[in-house]
N, C-alpha and C positions, 0 to 999 in steps of 0.2 A: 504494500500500500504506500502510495507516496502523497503528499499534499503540496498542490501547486499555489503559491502567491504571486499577484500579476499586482502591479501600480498599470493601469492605464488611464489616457486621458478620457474627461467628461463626454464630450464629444461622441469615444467608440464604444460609447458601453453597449447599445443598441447591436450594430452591426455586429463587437465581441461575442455577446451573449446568443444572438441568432443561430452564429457559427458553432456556438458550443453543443448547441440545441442539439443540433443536427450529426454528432458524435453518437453512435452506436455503443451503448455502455457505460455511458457518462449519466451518474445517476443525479448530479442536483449541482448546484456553487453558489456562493453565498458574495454579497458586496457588499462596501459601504461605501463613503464618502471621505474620503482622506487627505492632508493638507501636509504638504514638506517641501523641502529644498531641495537642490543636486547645486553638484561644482559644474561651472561653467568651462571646460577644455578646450584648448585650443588646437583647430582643426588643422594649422598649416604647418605643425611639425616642429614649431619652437618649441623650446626646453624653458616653461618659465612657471612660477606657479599656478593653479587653478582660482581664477578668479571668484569666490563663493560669493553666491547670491542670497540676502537674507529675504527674499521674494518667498511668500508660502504659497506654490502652487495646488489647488484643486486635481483630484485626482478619483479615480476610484480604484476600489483596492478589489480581488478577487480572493477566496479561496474557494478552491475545489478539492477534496478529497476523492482519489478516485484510485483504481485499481492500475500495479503498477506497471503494465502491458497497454496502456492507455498513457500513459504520461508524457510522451515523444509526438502523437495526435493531439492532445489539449497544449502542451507547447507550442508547436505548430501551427496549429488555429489561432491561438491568441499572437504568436509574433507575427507574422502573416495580416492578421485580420487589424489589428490596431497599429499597427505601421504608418506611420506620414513620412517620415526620414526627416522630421522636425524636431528640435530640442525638446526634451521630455516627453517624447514617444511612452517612459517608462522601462519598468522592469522586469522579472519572470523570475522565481525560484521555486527552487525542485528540494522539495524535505525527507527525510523519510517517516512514515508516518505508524510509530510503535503497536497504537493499541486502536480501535474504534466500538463505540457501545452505542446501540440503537436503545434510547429510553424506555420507548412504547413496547418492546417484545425482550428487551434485554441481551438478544444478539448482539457476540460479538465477533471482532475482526475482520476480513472480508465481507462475511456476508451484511456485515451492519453498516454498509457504505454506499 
């Protein structure tokens, strides 16, 4: 089991989520609404420090819990589908995901995801 975190912008959450939809075994993913910064790097190959922006960017945040034969397609989908090739496009991490309990039936691990 692995659990995926995406930062993408407001903007893709729409299109994001469509595309996820449409994942065969992808059972659910959860969002909120999230505000941070990133360092601003410089693209032409200078060596000088990263300019840090105290700008709070809007964002939305993903997780998905899902099985871990799935986690290279819900990657995929999201870098793919929230792409502009503009600054703060976002992020994607891949966790591993120890234990999962379904409340309502008490299942767990796999099957409770």
């Amino acid at each position: 089991m692995k659990m995926v975190i995406a930062f993408i912008k407001k903007n893709k959450f729409d299109e994001v989520m469509l595309a996820l939809h449409k994942i065969e075994g992808l059972t659910g993913a959860s969002s909120s609404e999230v505000h941070g910064f990133g360092r601003d790097r410089s693209r032409n190959g200078a060596v000088r420090e990263p300019e840090i922006s105290l700008e709070y960017i809007p964002h939305i945040k993903l997780e998905i819990a899902c099985h871990s034969e799935l986690v290279n397609q819900v990657v995929s989908v999201i870098k793919e589908t929230a792409h502009t090739g503009l600054h703060g496009d976002g992020k994607i991490y891949v966790l591993p995901l120890e234990q999962s309990v379904r409340i309502r039936t008490g299942e767990q691990g796999e099957n409770a995801i």
